[in-house]
C-alpha positions in Angstrom: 0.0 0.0 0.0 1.3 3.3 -1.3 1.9 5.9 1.8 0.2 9.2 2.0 2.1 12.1 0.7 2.8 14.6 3.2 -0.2 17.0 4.9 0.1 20.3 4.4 -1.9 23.7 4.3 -0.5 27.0 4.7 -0.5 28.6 7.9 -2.0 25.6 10.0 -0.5 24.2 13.0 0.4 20.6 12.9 1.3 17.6 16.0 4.1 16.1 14.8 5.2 12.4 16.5 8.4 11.1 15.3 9.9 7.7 17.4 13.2 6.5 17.9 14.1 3.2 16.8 15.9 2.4 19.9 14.6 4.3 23.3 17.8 6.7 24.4 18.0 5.1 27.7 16.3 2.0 29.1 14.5 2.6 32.4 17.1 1.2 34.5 19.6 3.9 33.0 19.7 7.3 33.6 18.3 10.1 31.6 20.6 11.4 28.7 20.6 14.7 30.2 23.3 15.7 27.6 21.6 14.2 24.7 18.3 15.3 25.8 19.7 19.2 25.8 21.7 19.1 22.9 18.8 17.8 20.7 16.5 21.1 22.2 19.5 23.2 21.0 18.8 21.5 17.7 15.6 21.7 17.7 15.6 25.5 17.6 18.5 26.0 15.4 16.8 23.8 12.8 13.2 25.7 13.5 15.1 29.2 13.2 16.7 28.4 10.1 13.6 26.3 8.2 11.1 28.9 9.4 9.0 26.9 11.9 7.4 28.5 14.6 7.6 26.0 17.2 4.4 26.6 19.6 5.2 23.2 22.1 7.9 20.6 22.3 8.5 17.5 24.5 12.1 15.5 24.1 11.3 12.3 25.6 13.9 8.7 25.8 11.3 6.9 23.4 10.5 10.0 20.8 10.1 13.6 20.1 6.8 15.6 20.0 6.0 19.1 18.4 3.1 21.4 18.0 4.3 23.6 15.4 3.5 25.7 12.7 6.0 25.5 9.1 6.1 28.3 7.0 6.5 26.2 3.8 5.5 22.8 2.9 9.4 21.6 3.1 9.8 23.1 6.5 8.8 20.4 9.0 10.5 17.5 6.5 13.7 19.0 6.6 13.7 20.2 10.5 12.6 16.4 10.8 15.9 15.1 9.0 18.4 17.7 10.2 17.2 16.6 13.6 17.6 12.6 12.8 21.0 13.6 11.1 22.8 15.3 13.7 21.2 12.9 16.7 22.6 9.8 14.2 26.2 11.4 14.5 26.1 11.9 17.6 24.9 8.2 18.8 27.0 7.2 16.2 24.3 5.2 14.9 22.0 4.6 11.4 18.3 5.2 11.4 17.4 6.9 14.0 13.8 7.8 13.6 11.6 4.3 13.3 9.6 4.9 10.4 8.4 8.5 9.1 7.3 11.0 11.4 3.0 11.4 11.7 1.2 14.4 11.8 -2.2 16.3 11.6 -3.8 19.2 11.0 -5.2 21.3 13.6 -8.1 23.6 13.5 -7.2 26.3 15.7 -9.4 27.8 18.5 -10.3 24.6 19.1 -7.7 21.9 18.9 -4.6 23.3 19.1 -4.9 23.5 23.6 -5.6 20.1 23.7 -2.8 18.9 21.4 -0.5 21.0 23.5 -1.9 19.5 26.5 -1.8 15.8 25.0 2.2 17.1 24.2 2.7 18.0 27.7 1.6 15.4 29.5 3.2 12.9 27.9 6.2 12.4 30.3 3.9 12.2 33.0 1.6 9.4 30.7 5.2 7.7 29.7 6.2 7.3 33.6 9.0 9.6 33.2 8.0 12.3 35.3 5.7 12.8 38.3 4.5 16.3 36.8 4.6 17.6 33.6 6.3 20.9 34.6 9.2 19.0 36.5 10.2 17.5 32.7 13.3 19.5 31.4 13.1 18.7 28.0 9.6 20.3 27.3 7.5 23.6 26.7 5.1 22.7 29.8 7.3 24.6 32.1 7.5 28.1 29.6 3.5 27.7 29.5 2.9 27.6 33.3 5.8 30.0 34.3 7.4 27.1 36.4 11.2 27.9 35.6 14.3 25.0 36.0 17.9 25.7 36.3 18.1 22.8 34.0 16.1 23.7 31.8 17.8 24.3 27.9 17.4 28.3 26.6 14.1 28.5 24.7 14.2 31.9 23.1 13.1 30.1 19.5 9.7 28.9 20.9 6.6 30.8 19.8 3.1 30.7 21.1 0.6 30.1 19.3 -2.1 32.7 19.7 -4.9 30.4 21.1 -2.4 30.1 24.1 -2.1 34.1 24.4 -6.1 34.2 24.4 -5.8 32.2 28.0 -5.1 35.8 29.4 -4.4 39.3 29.0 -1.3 39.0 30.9 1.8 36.7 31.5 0.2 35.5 35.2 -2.8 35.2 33.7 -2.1 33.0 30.6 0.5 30.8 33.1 -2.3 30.5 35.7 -5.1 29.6 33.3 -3.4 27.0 31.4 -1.6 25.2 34.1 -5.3 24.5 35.5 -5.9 23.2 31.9 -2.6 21.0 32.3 -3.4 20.1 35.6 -6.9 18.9 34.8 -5.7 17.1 31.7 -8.2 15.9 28.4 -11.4 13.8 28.4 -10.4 10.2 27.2 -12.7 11.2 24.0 -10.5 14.4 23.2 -7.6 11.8 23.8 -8.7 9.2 21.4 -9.5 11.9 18.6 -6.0 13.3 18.7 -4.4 9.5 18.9 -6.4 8.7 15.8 -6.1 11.8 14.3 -1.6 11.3 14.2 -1.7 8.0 14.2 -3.9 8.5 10.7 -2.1 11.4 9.5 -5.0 13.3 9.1 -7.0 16.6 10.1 -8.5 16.9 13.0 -11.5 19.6 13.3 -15.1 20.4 12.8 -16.9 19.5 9.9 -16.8 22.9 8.3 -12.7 23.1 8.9 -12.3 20.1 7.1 -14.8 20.9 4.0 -12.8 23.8 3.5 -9.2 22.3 4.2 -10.3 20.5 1.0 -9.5 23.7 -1.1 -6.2 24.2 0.6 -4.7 20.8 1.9 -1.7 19.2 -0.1 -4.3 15.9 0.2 -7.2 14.4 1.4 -7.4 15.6 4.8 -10.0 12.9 6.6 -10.3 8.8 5.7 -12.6 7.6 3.3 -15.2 5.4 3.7 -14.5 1.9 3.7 -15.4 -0.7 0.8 -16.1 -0.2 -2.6 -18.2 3.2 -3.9 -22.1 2.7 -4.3 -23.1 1.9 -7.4 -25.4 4.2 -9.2 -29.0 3.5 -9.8 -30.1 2.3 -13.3 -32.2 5.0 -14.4 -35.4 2.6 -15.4 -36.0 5.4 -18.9 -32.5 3.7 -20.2 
């Protein structure tokens, strides 16, 4: 079976999943902490220089997550393989990512705080970390104002307006969405975003979708299963 070309459409943000092929570190080891930061200096070298806006990150042992928002239909691709390039090098190692990355569409006002809440939370969902702010390697602790002395420089990340509308100032946006952190998604809201990266496709409402068909570099939802209905015999013929 042929794999799906690339989703794209200008100016959307898009949850990006990419796994390793071998975890970083078992769970008897410790964490790479200096793998771990040079790949988030990576990450926002690569971002900076193939004009991504980055909006949420997590580095985890097992893969990497982003919320982010390309300016060009090459942008995410090619961040993708600078960052599997430079992490083989340094493991000294072949493939690293298993498989190509998944993505989907977002509609924003809508979708794009759960995604970055499903993002966040997935140390905490992994068992690496007790609390989704206490993970260096992520955005969570930028987005709730809880600050690490470990955690890597982060001037390259952008917001993504729907988190600005959480408040009208810095307290306000870091109080507001570390309740939504805290409280986490419905399983429902889980299960839609799983399906929707896992599928590679776009996850909105109805009318987000209808028009992403204008715009989208493909078919932005599954089709329905089995063969097309035949047409009825018109009984004049």
């Amino acid at each position: 079976m042929a794999r799906l070309p690339r989703l794209y459409a200008p100016g959307l943000p898009q949850l990006i999943q990419a796994n390793f092929v071998h975890p970083l570190a078992t769970p008897s080891q410790p964490t790479p902490q200096e793998v771990l930061n040079q790949l988030a200096t990576w990450l926002g070298e690569a971002a900076q220089r193939h004009r991504v806006a980055v909006h949420g990150w997590v580095l985890a042992i097992d893969r990497i997550l982003l919320l982010a928002t390309p300016t060009d239909e090459e942008g995410l691709p090619r961040l993708m393989q600078t960052l599997g390039r430079n992490l083989a090098a340094r493991l000294r190692s072949g493939r690293v990512f298993a498989g190509r990355y998944r993505s989907a569409l977002l509609e924003p006002g809508v979708w794009v705080l759960p995604a970055l809440v499903w993002l966040e939370t997935y140390p905490v969902r992994s068992g690496a970390s007790p609390d989704a702010e206490a993970w260096p390697w992520s955005s969570a602790g930028n987005h709730t104002g809880h600050t690490l002395a470990a955690t890597p420089a982060t001037q390259w990340q952008s917001d993504h307006a729907d988190y600005w509308a959480c408040g009208n100032t810095p307290f306000d946006r870091q109080a507001n969405y570390r309740r939504r952190l805290h409280d986490g998604l419905s399983r429902e809201q889980s299960q839609r975003i799983d399906q929707a990266v896992m599928g590679q496709w776009a996850l909105g409402g109805p009318e987000f979708i209808a028009n992403l068909a204008h715009t989208a570099s493909r078919r932005v939802s599954p089709g329905q299963r089995g063969r097309p209905r035949k047409k009825p015999v018109d009984a004049a013929q």
